[in-house]
C-alpha positions in Angstrom: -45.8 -74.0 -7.2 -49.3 -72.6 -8.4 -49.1 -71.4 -11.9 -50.2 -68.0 -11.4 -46.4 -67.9 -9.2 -45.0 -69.7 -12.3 -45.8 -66.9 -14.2 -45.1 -64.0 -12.1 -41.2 -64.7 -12.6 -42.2 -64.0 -16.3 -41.8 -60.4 -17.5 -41.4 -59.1 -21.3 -39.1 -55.5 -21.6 -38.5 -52.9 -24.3 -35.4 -51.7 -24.1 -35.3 -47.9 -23.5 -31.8 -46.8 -21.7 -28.2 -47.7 -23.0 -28.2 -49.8 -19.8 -31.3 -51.8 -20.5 -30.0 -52.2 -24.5 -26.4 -53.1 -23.4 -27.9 -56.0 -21.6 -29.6 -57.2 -24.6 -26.4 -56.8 -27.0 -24.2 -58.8 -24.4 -27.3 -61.4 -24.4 -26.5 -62.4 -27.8 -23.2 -62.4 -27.4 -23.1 -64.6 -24.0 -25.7 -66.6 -26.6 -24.4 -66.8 -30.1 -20.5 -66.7 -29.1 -20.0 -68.2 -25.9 -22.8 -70.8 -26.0 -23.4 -71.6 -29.8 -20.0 -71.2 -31.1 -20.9 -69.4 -34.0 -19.5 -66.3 -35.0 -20.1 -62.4 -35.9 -18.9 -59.3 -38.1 -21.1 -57.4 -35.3 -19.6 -59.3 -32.3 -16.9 -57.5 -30.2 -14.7 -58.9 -28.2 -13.8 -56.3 -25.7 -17.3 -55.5 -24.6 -18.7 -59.1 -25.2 -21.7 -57.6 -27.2 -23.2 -58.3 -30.4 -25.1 -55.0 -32.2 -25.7 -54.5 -35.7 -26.0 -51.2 -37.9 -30.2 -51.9 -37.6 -30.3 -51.9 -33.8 -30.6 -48.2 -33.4 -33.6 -48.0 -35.4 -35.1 -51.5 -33.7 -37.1 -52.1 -31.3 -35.5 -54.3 -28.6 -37.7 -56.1 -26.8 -36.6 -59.0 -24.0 -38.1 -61.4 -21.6 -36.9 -62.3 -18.5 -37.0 -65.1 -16.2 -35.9 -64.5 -12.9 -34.6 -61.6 -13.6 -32.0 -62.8 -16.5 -32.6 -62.4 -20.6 -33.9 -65.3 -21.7 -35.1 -64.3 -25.5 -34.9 -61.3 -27.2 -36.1 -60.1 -30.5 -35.8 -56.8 -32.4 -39.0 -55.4 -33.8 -38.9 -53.2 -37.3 -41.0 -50.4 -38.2 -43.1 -51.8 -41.2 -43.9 -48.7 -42.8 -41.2 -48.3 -45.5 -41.4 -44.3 -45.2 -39.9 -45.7 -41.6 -37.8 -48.3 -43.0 -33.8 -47.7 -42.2 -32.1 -48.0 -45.9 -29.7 -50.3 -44.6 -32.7 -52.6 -43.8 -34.5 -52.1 -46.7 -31.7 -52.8 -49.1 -30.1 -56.0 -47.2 -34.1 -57.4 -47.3 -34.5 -56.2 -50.7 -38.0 -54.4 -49.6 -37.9 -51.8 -52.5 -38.7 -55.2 -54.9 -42.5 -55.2 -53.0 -43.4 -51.6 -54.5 
């Protein structure tokens, strides 16, 4: 396979809809409780999803490979005016004033 085909199967996402966002939250669940063992105050069992008080004011943005998640990562404002308080007090950001 030519790389440029190799490639092609790659595509990086933001998350927009509940659908799209859903998919990343039950990522990290398939990934941190099913395949890593570990475990989560944010994980619930019912919907198989992991989501924490910050991912409404995150970014969500995923990659795909063949059409499945393969990483995802949440992006933060870095303007503290746009800073969530919950975020800025569990990182401790008002200590960089």
């Amino acid at each position: 396979m030519a790389a440029a085909e190799e490639s092609a199967r790659f595509k990086v996402h933001a998350a927009r809809t509940d659908e799209e966002k859903h998919r990343v939250y039950r990522f990290r669940y398939d990934t941190l409780i099913e395949e890593m063992g570990t475990e989560s105050v944010h994980a619930e069992s019912v919907s198989k999803t992991v989501k924490d008080d910050l991912d409404d004011s995150a970014i969500q943005l995923y990659l795909t490979a063949d059409e499945r998640i393969a990483i995802a990562v949440q992006v933060y404002p870095t303007d503290r005016k746009g800073v969530p308080d919950a975020f800025a007090k569990n990182f401790d950001l008002d200590s960089f004033d």
